[in-house]
C-alpha positions in Angstrom: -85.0 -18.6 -14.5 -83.9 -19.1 -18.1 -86.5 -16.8 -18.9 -85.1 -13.8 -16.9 -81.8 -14.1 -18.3 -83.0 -13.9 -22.1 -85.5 -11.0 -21.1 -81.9 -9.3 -19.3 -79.8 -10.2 -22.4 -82.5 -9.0 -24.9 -83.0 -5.6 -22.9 -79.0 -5.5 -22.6 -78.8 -5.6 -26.9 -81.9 -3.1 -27.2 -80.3 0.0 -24.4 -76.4 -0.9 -25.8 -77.7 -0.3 -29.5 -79.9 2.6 -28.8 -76.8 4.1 -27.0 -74.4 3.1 -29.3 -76.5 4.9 -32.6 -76.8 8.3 -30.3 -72.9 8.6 -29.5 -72.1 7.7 -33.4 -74.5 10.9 -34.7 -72.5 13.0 -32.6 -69.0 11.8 -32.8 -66.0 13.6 -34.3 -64.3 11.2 -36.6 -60.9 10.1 -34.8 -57.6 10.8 -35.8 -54.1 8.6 -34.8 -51.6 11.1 -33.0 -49.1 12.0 -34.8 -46.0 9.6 -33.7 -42.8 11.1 -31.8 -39.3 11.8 -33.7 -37.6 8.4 -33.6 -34.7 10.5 -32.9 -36.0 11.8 -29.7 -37.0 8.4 -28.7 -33.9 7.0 -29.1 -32.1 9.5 -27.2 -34.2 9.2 -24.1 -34.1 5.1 -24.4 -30.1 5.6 -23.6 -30.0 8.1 -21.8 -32.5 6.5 -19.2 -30.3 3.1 -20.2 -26.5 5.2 -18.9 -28.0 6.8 -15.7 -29.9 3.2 -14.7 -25.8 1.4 -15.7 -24.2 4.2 -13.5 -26.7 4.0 -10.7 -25.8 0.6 -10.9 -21.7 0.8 -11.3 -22.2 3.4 -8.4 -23.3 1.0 -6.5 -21.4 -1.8 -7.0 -18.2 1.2 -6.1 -19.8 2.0 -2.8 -21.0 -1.5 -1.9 -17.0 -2.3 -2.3 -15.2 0.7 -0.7 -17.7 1.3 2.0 -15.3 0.0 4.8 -12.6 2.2 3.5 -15.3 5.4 3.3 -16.4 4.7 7.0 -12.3 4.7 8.2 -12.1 8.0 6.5 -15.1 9.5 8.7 -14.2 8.0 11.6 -11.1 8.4 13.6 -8.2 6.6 12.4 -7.7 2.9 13.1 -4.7 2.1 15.9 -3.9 -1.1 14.8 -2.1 -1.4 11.2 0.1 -3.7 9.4 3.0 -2.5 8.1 4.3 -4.8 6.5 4.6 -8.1 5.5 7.1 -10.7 4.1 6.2 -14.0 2.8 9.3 -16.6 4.1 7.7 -19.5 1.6 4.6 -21.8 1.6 2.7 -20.6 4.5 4.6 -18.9 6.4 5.7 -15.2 6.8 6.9 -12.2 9.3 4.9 -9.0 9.6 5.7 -5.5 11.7 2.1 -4.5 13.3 2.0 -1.0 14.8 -0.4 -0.1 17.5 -0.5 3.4 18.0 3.3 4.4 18.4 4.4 0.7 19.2 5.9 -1.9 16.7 6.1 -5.7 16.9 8.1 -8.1 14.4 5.8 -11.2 14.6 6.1 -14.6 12.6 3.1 -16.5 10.8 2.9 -20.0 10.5 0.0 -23.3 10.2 1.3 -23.4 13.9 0.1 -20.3 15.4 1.3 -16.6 15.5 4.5 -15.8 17.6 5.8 -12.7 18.7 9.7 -12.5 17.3 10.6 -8.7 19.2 9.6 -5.4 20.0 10.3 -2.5 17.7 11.2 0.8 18.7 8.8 3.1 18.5 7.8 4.5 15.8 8.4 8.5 16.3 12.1 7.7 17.3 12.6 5.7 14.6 11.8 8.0 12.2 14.1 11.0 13.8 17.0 10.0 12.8 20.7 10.4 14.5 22.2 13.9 13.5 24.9 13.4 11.2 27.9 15.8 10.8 27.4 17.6 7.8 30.7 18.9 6.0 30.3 22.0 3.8 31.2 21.3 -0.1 34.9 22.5 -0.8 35.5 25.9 -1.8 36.4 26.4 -5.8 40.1 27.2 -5.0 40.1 24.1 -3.3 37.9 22.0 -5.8 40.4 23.2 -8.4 43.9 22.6 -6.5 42.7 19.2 -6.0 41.6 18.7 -9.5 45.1 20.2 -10.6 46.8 17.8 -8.0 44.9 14.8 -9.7 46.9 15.3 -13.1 
């Protein structure tokens, strides 16, 4: 056995050298490429280093508004909270609106109790028609100014 594997290892030296002298008779001497412009480099380098930060930032922004892109694209929500007062430590009172409805509710460690019911919200918004009084004419503007002295 130890004789077949010098007999493969001598025949392995003999074929590699033969092969080695015929590729050298006909081979073109090598020259190193000529290297890039640093330049270039460098502006590739960041360039690829700002698009992977703002694929990343981008990212981050959707991963943190993507509740408030899916409200926008859906239909709106009917539950809201208006708003809220803190009364101290852990306690507070809050108007929710549900559609057109509004309740006053209180927040405490105890539980969450409903204080009254708000008007609704499209006639609380109209408001009462007030008498309007037209603005004086000038004569009277100026008897009333003289009147004042």
């Amino acid at each position: 056995m130890s004789r077949r594997i010098i007999v493969f290892v001598f025949s392995f030296f003999i074929l590699h050298s033969a092969f080695a002298q015929s590729t050298n008779a006909a081979a073109v001497p090598l020259t190193a490429p000529a290297l890039p412009d640093a330049g270039l480099s460098l502006l590739r380098v960041f360039g690829a280093l700002a698009l992977v930060i703002g694929l990343f930032l981008g990212g981050v922004w959707l991963f943190k508004n993507w509740k408030r892109l899916a409200v926008q694209r859906g239909r709106a929500p009917k539950l809201n909270i208006l708003e809220t007062r803190s009364l101290g430590g852990r306690h507070s009172v809050s108007v929710i609106g549900y559609e057109q409805e509004r309740f006053l509710i209180a927040t405490s460690p105890a539980g969450v109790s409903l204080l009254s019911h708000l008007p609704n919200a499209v006639e609380a918004e109209s408001p009462a028609p007030e008498k309007i009084t037209p603005p004086p004419s000038f004569a009277q503007a100026l008897a009333q100014v003289l009147k004042g002295k």
